[in-house]
N, C-alpha and C positions, 0 to 999 in steps of 0.2 A: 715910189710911183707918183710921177707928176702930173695931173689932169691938166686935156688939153679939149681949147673947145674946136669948133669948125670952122672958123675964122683962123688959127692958130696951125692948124692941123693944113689948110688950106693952102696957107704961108709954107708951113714946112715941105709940103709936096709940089708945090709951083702950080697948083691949079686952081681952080675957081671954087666958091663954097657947095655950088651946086653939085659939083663933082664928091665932094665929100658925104652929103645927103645921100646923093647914088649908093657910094659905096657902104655906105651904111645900112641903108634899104637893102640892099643886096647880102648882107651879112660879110660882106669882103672886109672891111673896120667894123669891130664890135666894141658899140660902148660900152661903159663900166658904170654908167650912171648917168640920170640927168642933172640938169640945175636948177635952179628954182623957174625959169618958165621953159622949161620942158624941154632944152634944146639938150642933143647927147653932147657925152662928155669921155674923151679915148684916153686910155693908158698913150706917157711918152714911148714908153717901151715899144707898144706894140705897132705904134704907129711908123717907127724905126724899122723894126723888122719887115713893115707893110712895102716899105719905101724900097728896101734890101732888095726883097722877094722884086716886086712888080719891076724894079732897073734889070733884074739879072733876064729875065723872062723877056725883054723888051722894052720895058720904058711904061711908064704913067700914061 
């Protein structure tokens, strides 16, 4: 399991950071952890299967 921050996460989904906040606020990406100033931190994994899910449904 490789932690990824929101910047990263952001990159791997093509959209903005702000979007990742959302989705985390929303419980849609659940982090695994913060880092030392408090910003979350997501499993590669999950984030992978976030990507899968939301293409097959429609798209980001």
């Amino acid at each position: 399991m490789a932690l990824m921050t929101i910047l990263e996460v952001a990159d791997f989904l093509g959209v903005k950071e702000e979007r990742v906040k959302r989705l985390e606020r929303e419980h849609l990406l659940i982090s695994k952890e913060n880092n030392d100033a408090g910003d979350p931190l997501f499993d590669d994994g999950d984030v992978q299967k976030y990507k899968e899910l939301a293409e097959r449904i429609g798209g980001l």
